[in-house]
N, C-alpha and C positions, 0 to 999 in steps of 0.2 A: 221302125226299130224292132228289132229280134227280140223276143221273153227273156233271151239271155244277156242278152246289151241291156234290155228295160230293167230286170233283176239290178243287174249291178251298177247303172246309174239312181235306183231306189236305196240300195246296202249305204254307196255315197252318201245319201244328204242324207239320210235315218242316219249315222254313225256320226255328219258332224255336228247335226243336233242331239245327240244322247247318247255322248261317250262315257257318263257314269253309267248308265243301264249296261249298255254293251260289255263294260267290264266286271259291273255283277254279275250278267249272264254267265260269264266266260273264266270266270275265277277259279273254278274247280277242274277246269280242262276235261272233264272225262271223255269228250267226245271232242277235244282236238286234234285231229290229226294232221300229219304235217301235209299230206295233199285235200283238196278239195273236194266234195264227195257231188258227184250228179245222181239224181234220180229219176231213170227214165221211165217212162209208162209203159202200161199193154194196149193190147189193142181197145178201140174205141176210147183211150184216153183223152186225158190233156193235162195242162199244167193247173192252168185257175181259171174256172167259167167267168167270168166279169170280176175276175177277183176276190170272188164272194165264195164258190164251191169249188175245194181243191180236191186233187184226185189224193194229195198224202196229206189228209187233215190232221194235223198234229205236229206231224213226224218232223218236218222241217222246222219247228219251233222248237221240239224235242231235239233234235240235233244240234241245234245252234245255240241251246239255252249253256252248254257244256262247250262252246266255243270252236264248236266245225262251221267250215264253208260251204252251205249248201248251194246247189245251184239246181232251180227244175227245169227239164229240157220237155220239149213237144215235138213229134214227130206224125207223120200221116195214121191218123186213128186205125186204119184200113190200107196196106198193101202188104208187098212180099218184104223182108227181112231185109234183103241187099236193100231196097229203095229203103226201107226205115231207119237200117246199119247207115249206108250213107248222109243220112238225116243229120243222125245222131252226131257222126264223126264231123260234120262241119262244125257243130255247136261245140263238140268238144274242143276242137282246134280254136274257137273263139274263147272258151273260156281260162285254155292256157295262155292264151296272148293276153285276157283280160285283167287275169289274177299274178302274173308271172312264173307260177309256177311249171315245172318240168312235167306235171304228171296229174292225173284223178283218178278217183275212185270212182267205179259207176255201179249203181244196186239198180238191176232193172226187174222189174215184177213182168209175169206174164210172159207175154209177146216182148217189154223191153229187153228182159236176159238176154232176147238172141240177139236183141240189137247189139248189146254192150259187145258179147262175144261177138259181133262182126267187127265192130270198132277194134277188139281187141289184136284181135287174130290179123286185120290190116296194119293198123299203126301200134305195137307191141311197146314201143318207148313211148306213145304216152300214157299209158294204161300203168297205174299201180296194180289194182285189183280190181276185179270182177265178183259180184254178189246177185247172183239170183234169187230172186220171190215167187214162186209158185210156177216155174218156168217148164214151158212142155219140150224140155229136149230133144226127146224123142216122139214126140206129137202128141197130139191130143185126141183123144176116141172118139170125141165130140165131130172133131172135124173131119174123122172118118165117115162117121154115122153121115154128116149134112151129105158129104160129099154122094157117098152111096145114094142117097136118097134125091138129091137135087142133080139129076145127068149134065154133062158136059153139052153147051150147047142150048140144053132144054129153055121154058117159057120159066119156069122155075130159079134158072138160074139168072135170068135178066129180069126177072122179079126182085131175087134174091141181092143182087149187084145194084140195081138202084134203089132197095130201101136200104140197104146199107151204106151205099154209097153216099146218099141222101144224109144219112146221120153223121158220116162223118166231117160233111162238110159244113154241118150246119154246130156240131161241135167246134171245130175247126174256126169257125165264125166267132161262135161266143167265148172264143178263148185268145180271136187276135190274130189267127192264122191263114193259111191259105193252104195248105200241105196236098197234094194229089191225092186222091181216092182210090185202091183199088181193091174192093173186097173178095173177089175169087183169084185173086194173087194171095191174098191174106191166106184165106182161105189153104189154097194149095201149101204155104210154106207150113200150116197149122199142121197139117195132116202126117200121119206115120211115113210117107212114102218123100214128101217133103221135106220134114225134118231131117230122113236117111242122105239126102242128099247135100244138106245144109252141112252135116255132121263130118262128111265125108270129105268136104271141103274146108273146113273150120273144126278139128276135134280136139284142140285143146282145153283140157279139162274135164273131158270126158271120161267114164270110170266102161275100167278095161273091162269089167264081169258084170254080170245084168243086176242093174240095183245094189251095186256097189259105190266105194269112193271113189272120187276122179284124183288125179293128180293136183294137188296143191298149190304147184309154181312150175310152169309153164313159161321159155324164153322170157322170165324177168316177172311176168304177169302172177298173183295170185289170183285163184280160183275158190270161191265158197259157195254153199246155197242154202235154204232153208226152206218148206213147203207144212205147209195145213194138211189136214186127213179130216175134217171134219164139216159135210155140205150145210145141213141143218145148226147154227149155232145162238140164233135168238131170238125166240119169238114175236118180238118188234119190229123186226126186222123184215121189211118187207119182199128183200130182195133174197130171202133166204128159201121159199117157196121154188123161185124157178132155178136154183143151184141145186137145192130137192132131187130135181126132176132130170135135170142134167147128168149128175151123178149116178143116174141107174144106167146109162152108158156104159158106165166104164166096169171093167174086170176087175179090180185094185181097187184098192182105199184112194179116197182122192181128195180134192177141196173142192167140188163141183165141176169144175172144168181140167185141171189137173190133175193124173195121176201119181202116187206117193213116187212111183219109182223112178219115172220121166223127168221127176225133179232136180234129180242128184247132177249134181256137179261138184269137181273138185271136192273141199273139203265139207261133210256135208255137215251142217250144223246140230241139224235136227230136221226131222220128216214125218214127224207127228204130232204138230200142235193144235191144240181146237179151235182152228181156225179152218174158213172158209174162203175160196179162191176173195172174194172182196176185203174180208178182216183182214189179209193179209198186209194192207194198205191204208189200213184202218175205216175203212168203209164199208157202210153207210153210216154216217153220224157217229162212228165209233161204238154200234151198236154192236157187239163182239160178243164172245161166251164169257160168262159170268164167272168163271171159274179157270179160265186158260188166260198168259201170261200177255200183260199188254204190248199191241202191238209196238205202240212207241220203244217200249220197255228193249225192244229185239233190233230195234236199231241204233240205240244208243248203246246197247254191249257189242254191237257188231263195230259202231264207230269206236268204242273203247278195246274192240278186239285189235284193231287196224292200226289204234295209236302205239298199242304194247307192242307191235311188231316190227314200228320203228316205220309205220309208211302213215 
């Protein structure tokens, strides 16, 4: 059975055993909207390691406490965007057959944004809107640097292709899946030369002037995004040492892996929160800056932004 069929054979029997809970949750509606929201990952994602460690800790409990349908999709941790887009667009086409709705919302972080926009940019009637997290539109410097430095070909880069490849299977594993591997596809679609060409085929949403806003609504589809500018945000945090280090990459303010301005899409919400390419997802353990706006917090205005506008 799919994450997505498993999901909502779990919603079932949870709902007919604790239809008073469900409806406290759901009382204040501030995060219902009338389609069903997907959240797809970035690269090396997943949905739930054993059920136990989620890639959006919180966030889907924070969404449905106000009465959304969440749904979390999984895709190959590691390949090119078409092969991850196609992932996605099956899961979606199952979860409008499952829910009966016409249409979803999909926020994808990372590597998922482009998924969504691939979904989108294909099948346009089922997409309400699109919401990127931290998404490298126009590449990522990071996957410059690798690339420059790891040749095509090289001992380096069939190094680089089976430990990564290695992780994403074994991800893939501890989450239930089976999804293909391919990290110097990943790779390639990460990169400025890659993205150009992603873009060029799919640029809905895309803003006409460098590090400006993109168009809004797009054949029927809305467009938003939001991104961190902040690599270092807390000391606890373990994972915040190697976003450190990544960050001196890039030319731009960035969240570690992302640059501020590669961000934008469509309507952009905001492109400087003190968050780091992980916070943005609420991870690790919610170990976030002390002082900038919880993550939860930016997905329940985003699902409350989605309900005001009647989608």
């Amino acid at each position: 059975m799919s994450s997505v069929a498993w999901k909502a054979t779990l919603t079932a029997i949870c709902c007919a055993g604790a239809m008073v809970t469900s409806s406290v949750a759901s009382a204040s509606g501030y995060t219902e909207t009338q389609y069903p929201i997907i959240l797809a990952h970035g690269m090396s994602g997943f949905d739930s390691l054993f059920g136990v460690v989620d890639y959006w800790p919180g966030i889907v409990s924070a969404l449905e406490s106000g009465g959304a349908e969440v749904f979390v999709t999984e895709v190959s941790q590691f390949n090119q965007t078409e092969t991850r887009g196609e992932q996605l667009l099956a899961q979606v086409e199952e979860i409008v057959a499952i829910t009966g709705e016409a249409k979803v919302h999909i926020i994808g972080h990372s590597h998922g944004g482009l998924d969504a926009r691939y979904v989108a940019a294909m099948r346009p009637d089922l997409v309400a809107s699109v919401t990127t997290v931290g998404t490298p539109h126009h590449g990522a410097e990071l996957a410059d640097f690798v690339r420059d430095v790891v040749e095509e070909g090289s001992l380096g880069e069939t190094v680089l292709a089976g430990v990564a490849g290695g992780l994403g299977t074994l991800l893939a594993l501890l989450s239930g899946t089976s999804n293909p591997q391919d990290p110097i596809a990943a790779l390639e679609s990460l990169s400025t030369d890659g993205a150009a060409a992603f873009n060029a085929a799919h640029p809905q949403g895309l803003p006409v002037q460098p590090c400006g806003q993109g168009p809004e609504l797009v054949g029927g589809v809305r467009y938003f995004s939001w991104s961190g500018t902040r690599a270092l945000t807390n000391a606890f945090d373990v994972s915040d040492g190697l976003l450190g280090l990544t960050s001196l990459v890039y030319g731009e303010d960035n969240d570690g892996l992302v640059g501020r301005c590669s961000s934008h899409l469509g309507k952009v919400i905001r492109d400087d929160y003190q968050q780091n390419h992980l916070d943005e997802v609420n991870l690790l353990f919610g170990l976030v800056h002390w002082f900038s706006v919880d993550p939860k917090t930016l997905y329940r205005q985003h699902a409350n932004r989605l309900k005001n506008l009647g989608l």
